[in-house]
N, C-alpha and C positions, 0 to 999 in steps of 0.2 A: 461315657463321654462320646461324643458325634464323635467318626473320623468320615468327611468327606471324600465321596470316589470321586478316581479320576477326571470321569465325565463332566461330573459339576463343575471340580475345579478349570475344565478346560470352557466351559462356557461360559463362566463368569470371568475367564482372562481374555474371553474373545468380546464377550459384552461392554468391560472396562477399560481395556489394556495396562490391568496393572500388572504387578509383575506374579509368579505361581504360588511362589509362597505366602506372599500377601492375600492371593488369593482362597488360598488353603484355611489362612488363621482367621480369615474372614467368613469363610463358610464353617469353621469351628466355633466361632465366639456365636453367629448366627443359629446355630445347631441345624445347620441344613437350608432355613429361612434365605431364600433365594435374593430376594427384595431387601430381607434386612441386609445380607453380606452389603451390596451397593450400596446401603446407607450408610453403614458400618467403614468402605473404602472409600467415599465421599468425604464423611468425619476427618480421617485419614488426610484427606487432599484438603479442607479445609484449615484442619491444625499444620500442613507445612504449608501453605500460602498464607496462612498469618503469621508464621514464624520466619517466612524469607520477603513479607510486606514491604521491609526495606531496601532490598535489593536490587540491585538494577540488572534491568532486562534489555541490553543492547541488539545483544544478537535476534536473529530470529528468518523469517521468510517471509518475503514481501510478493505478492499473488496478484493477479491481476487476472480479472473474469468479464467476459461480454457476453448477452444475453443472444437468442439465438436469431432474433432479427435483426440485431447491430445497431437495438435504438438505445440501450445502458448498458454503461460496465461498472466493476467498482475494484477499486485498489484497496487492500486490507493489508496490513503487519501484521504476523505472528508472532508477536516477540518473547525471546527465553532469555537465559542468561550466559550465555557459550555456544561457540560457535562448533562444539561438538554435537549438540542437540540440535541445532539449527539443519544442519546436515544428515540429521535422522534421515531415513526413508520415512518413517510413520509419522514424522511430526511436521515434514512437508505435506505428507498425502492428508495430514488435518487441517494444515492450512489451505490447501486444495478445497478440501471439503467445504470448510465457514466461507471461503471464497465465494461458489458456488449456492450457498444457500444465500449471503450477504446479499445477493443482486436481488434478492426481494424487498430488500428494507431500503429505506433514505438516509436514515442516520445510525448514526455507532448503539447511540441509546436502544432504537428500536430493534436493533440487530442483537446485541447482547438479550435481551428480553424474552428474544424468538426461542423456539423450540428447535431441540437439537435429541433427538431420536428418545423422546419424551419425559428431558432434564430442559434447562434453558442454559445460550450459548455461554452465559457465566458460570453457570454451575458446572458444564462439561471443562471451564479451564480450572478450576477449581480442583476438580473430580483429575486433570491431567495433572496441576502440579504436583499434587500426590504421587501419583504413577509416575513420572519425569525426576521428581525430584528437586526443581527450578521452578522460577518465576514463571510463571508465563501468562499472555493478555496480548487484548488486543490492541498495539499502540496505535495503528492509523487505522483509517475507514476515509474513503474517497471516492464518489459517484458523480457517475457526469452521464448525462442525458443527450440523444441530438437523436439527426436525422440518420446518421450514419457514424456507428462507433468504433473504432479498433482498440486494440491493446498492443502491449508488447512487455514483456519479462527478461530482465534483463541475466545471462548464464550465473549461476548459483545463488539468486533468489535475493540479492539485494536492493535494486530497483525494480519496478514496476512501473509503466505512465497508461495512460487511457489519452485518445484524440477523439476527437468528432469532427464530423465534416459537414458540408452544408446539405449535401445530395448525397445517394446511395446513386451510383454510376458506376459503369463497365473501370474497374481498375481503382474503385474506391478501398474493396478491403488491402491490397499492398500499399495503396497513398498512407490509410492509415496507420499502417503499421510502421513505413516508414518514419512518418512524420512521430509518432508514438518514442521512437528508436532516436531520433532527434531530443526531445524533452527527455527524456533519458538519459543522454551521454551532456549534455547541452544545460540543462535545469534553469530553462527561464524566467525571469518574474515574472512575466505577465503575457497575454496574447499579443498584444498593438500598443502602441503608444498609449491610446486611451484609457486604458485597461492598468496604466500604470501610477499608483497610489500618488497623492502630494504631497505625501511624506519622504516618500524616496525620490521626489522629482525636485523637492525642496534640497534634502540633504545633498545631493548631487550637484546641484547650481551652489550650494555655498562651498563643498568641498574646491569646486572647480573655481568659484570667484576666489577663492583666497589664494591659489596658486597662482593666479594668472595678477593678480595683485602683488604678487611677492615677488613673481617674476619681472615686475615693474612695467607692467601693459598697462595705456594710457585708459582712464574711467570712461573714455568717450566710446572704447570699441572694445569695451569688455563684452557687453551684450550681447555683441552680432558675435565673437568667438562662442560665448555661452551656447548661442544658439547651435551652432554645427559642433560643438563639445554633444551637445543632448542630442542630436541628430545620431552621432556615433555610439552613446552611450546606448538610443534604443535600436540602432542596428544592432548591437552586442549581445542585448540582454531581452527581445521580447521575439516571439518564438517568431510570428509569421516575415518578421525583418533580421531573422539573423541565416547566417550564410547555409546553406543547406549540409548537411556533412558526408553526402556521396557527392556532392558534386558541390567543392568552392565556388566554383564560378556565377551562381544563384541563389534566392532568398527560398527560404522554404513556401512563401508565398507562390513563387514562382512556379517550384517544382510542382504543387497541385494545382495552378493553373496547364499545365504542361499534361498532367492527366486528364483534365476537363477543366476548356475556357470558363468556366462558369465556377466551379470549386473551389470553396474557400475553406478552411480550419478558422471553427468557432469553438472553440475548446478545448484547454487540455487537462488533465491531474498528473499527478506525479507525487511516487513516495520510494523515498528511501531509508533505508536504518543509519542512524547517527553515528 
């Protein structure tokens, strides 16, 4: 019968990160077969990710990556099932990694598909539940494109947002991040008014008629209230008209006019875990 050395069993826990003994009975069942162990602890990651299928995977680490000219970033979820795992060092520094590799792809689809040190990025979460012992996948995926991109992460990996700006200008990477740090704390529907769905522009105006209806305000000047009701409603709620949060006394419109007359924020992402 094989008994696998140490050695092996150290580079296939460094190849996988599964745990040594799994390693061990992997390179036993393999009789030494370097390749087969991997398939063998894949199997392994396979049979507990359809065994925990149902399970929900709340927790996780939400990453946020920009490319090294600051024209795309993208926001990814790592998500597991506990907020012990979440807090790994190794299962942050994975979601660091797919973060990183993610800014090459557009969509979730193609990113999952991509190669990941010569498995693809599904088959490595596959290959981790095993190892982990939890759910885990990748819940969000979120790219944004411009002239000028920042990020921000918000401390212990729950939020993440991406901004873009119109120009790359002296004081554009802090605009960004601030404005980034706004969408963040802030979680806008939309950029601007116009950017704002008529599904939620409708639901809004009948929320607001029926009150101002009950409240026994005359049909003649319900409109014109409607109208500065929604004036308020998208100061509140759309990122470049709501109040800046270093500084109340401005729109965050303002604030990147204030770093350059000319600066505008055309986009943002934003992901958090549920």
């Amino acid at each position: 019968m094989y008994t696998p050395v140490a050695a092996d069993v150290a580079k296939l826990r460094n190849t996988t990160g599964a745990g040594m003994m799994d390693c061990k009975k992997a390179l036993t069942e393999a009789e030494g077969d370097f390749e087969k162990a991997i398939e063998i602890l894949r199997k392994k990651g396979q049979k507990v990710a359809a065994n925990r299928a149902d399970r929900e995977s709340t927790e996780g680490a939400v990453i946020a990556k920009v490319n090294a000219d600051h024209t795309a970033g993208v926001v990814i979820a790592l998500n597991c099932e506990t907020d012990f795992v979440a807090k790994n060092e190794d299962f942050v520094k994975l979601a660091h990694d797919f973060a990183e590799r993610a800014l090459a792809f557009s969509t979730k689809e193609e990113f999952l598909a991509s190669d990941f040190n010569g498995i693809s990025v599904s088959e490595k979460l596959i290959e981790q539940t095993g190892v982990i012992g939890e759910k885990i996948e990748i819940g969000s995926f979120e790219k944004l494109e411009g002239t000028f991109v920042g990020s921000y992460i918000h401390a212990g990996n729950k939020i993440a947002s991406l901004t873009s700006l119109s120009a790359n200008v002296e004081g554009a990477e802090d605009a960004a991040k601030a404005v980034s740090m706004q969408v963040a704390a802030m979680n806008p529907i939309a950029l601007d008014e116009t950017q704002v769905s008529q599904e939620v522009i409708d639901r809004e105006l009948e929320i607001e008629r029926d009150i101002l209806t009950k409240e026994g305000k005359p049909a003649n000047i319900i409109d014109n209230i409607l109208k500065g009701k929604m004036q308020k409603f998208y100061k509140e709620n759309t990122l470049v008209h709501q109040a800046f949060i270093k500084d109340g006394g401005i729109s965050v419109a303002d604030y990147v006019k204030s770093v350059n007359a000319d600066l505008k924020v055309t986009g943002f992402k934003r992901v958090a875990l549920s």
